[in-house]
C-alpha positions in Angstrom: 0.0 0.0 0.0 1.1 3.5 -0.5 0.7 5.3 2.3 2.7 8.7 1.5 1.9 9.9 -1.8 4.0 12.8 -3.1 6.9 15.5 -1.1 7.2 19.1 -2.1 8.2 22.1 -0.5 6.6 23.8 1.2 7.3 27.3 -0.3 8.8 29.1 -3.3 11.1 30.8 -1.1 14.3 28.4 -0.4 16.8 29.8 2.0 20.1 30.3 1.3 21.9 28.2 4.0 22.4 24.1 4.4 20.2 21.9 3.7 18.5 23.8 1.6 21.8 24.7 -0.1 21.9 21.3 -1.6 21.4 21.3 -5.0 19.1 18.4 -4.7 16.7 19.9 -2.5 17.1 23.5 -4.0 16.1 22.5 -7.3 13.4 20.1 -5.7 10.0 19.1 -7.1 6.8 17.3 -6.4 8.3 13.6 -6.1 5.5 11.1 -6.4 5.6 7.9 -4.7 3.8 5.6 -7.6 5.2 2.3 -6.1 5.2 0.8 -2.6 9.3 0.4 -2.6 11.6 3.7 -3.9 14.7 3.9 -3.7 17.1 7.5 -3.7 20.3 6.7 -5.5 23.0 9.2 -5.5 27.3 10.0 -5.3 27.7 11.1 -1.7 26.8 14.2 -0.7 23.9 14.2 -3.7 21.2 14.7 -0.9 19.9 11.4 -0.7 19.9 11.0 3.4 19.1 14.8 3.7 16.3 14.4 2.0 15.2 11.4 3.8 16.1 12.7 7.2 14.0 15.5 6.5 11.3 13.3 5.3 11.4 11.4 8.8 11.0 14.6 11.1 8.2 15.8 8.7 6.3 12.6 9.0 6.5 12.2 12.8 8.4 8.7 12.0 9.7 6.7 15.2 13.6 6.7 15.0 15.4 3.3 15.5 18.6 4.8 17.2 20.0 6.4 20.4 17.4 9.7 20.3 14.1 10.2 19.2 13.9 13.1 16.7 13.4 16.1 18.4 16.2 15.5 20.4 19.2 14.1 18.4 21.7 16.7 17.4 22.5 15.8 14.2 19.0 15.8 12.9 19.0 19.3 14.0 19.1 20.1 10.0 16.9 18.1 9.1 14.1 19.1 11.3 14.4 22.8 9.9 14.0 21.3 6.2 11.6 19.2 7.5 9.2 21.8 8.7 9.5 23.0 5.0 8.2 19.7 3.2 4.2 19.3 2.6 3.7 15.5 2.5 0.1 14.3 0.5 -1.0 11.3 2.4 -3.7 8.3 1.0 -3.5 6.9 4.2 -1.0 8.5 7.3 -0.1 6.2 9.4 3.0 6.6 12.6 3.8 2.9 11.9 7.0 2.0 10.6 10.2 3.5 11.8 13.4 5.8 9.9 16.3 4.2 10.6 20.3 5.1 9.4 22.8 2.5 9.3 25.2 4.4 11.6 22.5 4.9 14.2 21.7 0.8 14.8 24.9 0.9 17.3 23.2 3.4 19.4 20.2 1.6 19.4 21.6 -1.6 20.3 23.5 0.1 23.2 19.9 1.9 24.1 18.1 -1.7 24.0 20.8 -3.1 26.4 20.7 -0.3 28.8 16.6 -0.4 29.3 17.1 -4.0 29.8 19.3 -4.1 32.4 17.4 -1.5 34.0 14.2 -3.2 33.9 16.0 -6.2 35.1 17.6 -3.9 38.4 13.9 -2.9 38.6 12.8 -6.4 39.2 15.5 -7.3 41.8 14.6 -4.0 43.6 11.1 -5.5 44.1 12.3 -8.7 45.3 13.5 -7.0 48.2 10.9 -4.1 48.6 8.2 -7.1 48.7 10.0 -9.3 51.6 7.7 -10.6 53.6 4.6 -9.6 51.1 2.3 -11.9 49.4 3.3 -13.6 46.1 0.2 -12.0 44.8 1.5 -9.0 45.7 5.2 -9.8 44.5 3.7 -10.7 40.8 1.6 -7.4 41.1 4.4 -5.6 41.5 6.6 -7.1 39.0 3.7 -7.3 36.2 5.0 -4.0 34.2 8.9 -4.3 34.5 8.1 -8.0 32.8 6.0 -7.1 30.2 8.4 -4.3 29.4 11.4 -7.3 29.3 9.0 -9.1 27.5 8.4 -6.4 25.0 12.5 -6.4 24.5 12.3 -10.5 23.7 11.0 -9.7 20.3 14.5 -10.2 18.1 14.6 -13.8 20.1 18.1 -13.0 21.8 19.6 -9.8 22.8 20.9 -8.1 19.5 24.4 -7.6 21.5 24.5 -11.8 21.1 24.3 -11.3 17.4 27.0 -10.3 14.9 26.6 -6.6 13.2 24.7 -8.1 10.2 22.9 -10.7 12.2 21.2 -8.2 14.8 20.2 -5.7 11.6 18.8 -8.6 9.9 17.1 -9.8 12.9 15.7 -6.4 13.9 14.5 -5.6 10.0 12.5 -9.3 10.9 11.2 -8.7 14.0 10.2 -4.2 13.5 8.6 -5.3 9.9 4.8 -4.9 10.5 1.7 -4.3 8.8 0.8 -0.7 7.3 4.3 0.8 8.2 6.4 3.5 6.4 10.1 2.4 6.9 12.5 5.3 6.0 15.8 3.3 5.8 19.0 5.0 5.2 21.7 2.5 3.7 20.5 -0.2 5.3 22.9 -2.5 3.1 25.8 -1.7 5.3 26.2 -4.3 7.4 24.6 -6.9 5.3 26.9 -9.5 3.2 25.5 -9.7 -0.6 23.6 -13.1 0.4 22.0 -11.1 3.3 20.8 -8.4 0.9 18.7 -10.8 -1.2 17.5 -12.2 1.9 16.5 -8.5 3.0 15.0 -8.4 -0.4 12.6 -11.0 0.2 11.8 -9.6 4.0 10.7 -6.2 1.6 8.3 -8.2 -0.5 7.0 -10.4 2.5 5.8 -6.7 4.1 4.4 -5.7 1.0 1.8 -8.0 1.1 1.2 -6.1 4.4 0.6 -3.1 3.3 3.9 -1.7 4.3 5.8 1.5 2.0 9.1 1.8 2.0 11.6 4.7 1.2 15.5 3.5 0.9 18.7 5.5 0.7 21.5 2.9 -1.3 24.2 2.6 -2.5 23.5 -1.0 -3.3 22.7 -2.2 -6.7 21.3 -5.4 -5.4 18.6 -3.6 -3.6 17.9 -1.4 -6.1 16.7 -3.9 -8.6 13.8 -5.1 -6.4 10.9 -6.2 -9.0 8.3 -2.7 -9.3 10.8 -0.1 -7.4 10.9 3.4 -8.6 14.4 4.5 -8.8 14.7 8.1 -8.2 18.2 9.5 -9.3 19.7 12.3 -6.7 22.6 13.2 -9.7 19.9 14.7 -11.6 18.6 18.1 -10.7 15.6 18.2 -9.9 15.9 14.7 -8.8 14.2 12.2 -11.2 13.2 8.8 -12.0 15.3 6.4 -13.8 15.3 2.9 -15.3 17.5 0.5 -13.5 19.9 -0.3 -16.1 20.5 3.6 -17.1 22.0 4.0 -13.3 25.6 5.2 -12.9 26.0 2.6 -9.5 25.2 -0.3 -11.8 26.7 0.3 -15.4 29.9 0.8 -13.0 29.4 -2.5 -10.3 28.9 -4.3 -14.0 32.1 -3.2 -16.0 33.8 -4.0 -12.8 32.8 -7.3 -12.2 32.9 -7.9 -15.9 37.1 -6.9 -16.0 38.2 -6.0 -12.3 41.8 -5.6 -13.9 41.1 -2.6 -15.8 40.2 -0.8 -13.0 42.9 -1.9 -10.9 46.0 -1.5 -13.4 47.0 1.7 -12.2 46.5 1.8 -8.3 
């Protein structure tokens, strides 16, 4: 399902000063979201993640990472462009989550720290209840272990996992119906068999009537089946076939003679 249906900004005006000194978003357009997966390919600096930063603060999304949005400092930016954008909804929804690869650290440190919190919690009723009922006792205890419980959901603590395991394991577990997941790079951590197998979690949560918007640099991801591909290079930013992309006719010829490129380093 497509939940968000087009970004604009929100006035003629565009100040002068970053973000909205990136070429990208000062020569931005209406971009329409046609398909349920789209993808924002771009060189570095392009305004891919700015963009999609933005797009998170503007949309309210829950942020997988250390901070919620309002309070992380280096989205500080990104909420100014993102009181610029005017979003066109078919359906809103606060389901879903923006997440950016650097961030899932932070997050996984966040996770830890609750739970051993909620577990200190537990052990402090222990000995507050001495002497009390077990009624009582379980009373007590009831919220700090549905709270623990709540934390079960990626089957081990995501510290037990490796990098690509826990981001793979979290992508499983968050993925649910009617969400908007604002992913920046999430191919980071993932090995190219992991990426296919991300590939197919994407087209298991379309069937739930998920939407998804993803910053890559990966070519595998970007040739999911139906994807609109739009190209950050390109001012104002546009759509593109798969094939016509820089980040593939380049992976190709270099795969295809990895010796011509190498000759001279």
């Amino acid at each position: 399902m497509i939940h968000l249906r087009t970004l604009s900004l929100n006035s003629a005006v565009v100040p002068a000063h970053y973000p909205f000194s990136v070429p990208a978003v000062r020569a931005l357009q209406t971009l329409e979201f046609g398909a349920p997966v789209t993808f924002f390919v771009g060189e570095n600096g392009s305004g891919k993640s700015t963009l999609l930063e933005a797009l998170a603060v503007a949309a309210g999304s829950v942020v997988a990472g250390s901070a919620e949005s309002e309070h992380d400092s280096t989205l500080s930016a990104a909420r100014e462009l993102g009181r610029a954008l005017r979003l066109v909804w078919n359906k809103k929804t606060r389901r879903g989550f923006f997440l950016r690869a650097e961030d899932f650290f932070g997050y996984v440190k966040q996770q830890a720290q609750m739970r051993a919190a909620l577990q200190a919690d537990l052990a402090a009723v222990d000995e507050d209840y001495q002497g009390r009922s077990e009624m009582a006792r379980a009373l007590a205890k009831s919220p700090y272990q549905r709270e623990l419980h709540a934390l079960q959901r990626y089957g081990r603590d995501l510290n037990d996992y490796s990098h690509g395991e826990s981001f793979f394991a979290f992508f499983k577990a968050r993925f649910v119906p009617g969400g908007l997941y604002l992913l920046d790079e999430p191919e980071a951590p993932l090995s190219p068999l992991r990426q296919l197998a991300f590939l197919s979690l994407l087209k298991e949560a379309l069937t739930l009537d998920a939407q998804f918007i993803i910053a890559t640099h990966s070519p595998l991801l970007m040739a999911f089946p139906g994807a609109a591909i739009y190209d950050f290079d390109q001012q104002p930013p546009r759509t593109v076939a798969y094939d016509a992309l820089e980040h593939v006719r380049l992976t190709r010829d270099f795969l295809a003679n990895p010796a011509l490129f190498l000759k001279d380093l």
